[in-house]
N, C-alpha and C positions, 0 to 999 in steps of 0.2 A: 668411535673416532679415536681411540687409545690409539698411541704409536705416532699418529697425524695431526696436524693442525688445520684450520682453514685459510685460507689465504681469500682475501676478499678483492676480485680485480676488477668488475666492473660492479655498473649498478645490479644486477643482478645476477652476477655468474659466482657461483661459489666452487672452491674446489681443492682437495688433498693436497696436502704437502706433507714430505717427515720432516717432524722435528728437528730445527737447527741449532739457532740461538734467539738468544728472548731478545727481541726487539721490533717495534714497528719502522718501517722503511715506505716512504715514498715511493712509487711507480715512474715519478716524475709528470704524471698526468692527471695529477689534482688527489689520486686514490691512494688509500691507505692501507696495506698490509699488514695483516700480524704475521711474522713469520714463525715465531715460536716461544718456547717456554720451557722451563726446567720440568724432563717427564718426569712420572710417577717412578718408573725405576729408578731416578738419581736423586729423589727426595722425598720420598715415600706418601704412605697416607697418614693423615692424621688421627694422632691417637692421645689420651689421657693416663696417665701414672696416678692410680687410686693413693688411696691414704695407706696401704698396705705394699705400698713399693710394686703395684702388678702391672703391667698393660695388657690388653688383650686384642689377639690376633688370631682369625678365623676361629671364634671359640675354644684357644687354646690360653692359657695364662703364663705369662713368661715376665721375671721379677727384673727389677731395674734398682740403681742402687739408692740407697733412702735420700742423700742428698736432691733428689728431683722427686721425690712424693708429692703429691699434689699438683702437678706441673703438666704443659704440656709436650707431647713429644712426636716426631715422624717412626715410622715403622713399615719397612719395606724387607722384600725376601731376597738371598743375594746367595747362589749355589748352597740352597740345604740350608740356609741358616737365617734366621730374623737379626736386622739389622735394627735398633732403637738410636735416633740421633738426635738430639737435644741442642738447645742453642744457648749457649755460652754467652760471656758479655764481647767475646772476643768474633763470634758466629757459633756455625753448625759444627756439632760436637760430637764423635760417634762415641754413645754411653756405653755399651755393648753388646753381644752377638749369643745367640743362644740358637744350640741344633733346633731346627723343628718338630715338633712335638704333633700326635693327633692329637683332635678335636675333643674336648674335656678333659685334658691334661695341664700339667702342670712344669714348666722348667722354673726351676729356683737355682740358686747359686748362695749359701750362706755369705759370701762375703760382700754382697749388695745389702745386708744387712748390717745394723749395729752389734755388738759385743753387748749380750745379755750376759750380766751375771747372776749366780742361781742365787734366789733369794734364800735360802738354807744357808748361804756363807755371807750373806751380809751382816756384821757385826751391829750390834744392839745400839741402841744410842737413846738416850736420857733424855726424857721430856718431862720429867719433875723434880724437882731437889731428891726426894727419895732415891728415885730410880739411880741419878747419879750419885748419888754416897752410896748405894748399892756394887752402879758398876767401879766406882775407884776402887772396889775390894784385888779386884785382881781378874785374869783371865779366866779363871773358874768359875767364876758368877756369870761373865758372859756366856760361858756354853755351859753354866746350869740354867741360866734365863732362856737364852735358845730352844734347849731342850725340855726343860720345862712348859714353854709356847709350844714350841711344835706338837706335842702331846695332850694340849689343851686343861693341863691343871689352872685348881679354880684358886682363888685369892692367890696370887702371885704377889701382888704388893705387900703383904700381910707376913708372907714368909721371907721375902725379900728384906722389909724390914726389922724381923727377927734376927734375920744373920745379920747384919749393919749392927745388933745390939750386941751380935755373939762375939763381933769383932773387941766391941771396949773391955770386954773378958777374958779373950782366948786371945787375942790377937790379928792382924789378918792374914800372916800367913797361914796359918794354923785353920782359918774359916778358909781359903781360900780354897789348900787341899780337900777340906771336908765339901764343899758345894763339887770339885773337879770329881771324887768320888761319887758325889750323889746322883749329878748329871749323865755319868758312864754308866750307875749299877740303875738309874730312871726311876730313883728315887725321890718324891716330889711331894710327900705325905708331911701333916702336921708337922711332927714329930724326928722327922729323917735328919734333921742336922744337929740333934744334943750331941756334943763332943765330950768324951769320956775320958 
């Protein structure tokens, strides 16, 4: 019955109509028609937007943008391409259009997603008094800490707190260079920051 509707005229006669406009109407002889409804091609089927920004369609996965994660949405096919439309506070919202893909693929679009940045350039931040009299030394300690982590040396607090001591001797510029050296040559041992 896609494409048609029923039109209900007597007690018993049923029978096709296409699709008009959504409304019931009178016969004028007591009987009640439905004349129609919004088809499937102008507001598609229903679908779900996973926690991963995806929806899926005929076994294909095509990403939607993260602001409607979790959410639901219509998804209809419109010359070669998947239409995803969301409803808005305002209504029906078209989210976006992605080619067709076969069956167990994938269309993604990076910009339906957030801005990851790489955990490798997130700068260190101090969760004990040490750590932070550590990082005031300077940017050198940041990317000897960094690099130091990333590497997996053991007692980090321990040498961390060393330089912090080397600083009320040498200074902190002076320890600062020395950590920037240590960090670059992967320097990370006992002993690697006596200044001479």
């Amino acid at each position: 019955m896609s494409g048609s509707l029923v039109e209900i005229d007597g007690p018993n006669r049923l029978k096709r109509t296409p699709a008009r406009s959504t409304a019931w109407r009178s016969n004028g002889r007591g009987c009640i028609r439905f004349i129609g409804t919004r088809t499937r091609r102008s507001s598609g089927f229903p679908g779900r937007v996973t926690w991963s920004c995806t929806v899926s369609w005929r076994n294909a996965g095509y990403s939607v943008p993260h602001a409607y994660a979790d959410t639901r949405v219509r998804v209809r096919e419109d010359a070669g391409e998947l239409v995803v439309t969301g409803i808005d506070a305002k209504g029906p919202i078209e989210l976006c259009r992605h080619t067709l893909v076969d069956a167990g693929a994938v269309s993604v679009v990076e910009g339906h997603y957030p801005v990851r940045r790489d955990p490798l350039q997130r700068p260190p931040r101090a969760t004990k008094p040490g750590e932070a009299a550590f990082l005031r030394i300077g940017t050198g300690a940041a990317q000897w800490l960094t690099e130091a982590a990333g590497t997996g040396t053991r007692l980090i607090e321990k040498k961390m707190s060393d330089a912090v001591a080397l600083c009320s001797i040498y200074g902190t510029e002076a320890v600062d260079h020395a950590l920037v050296i240590a960090a670059v040559a992967g320097r990370f041992a006992e002993r690697d920051l006596l200044l001479r």
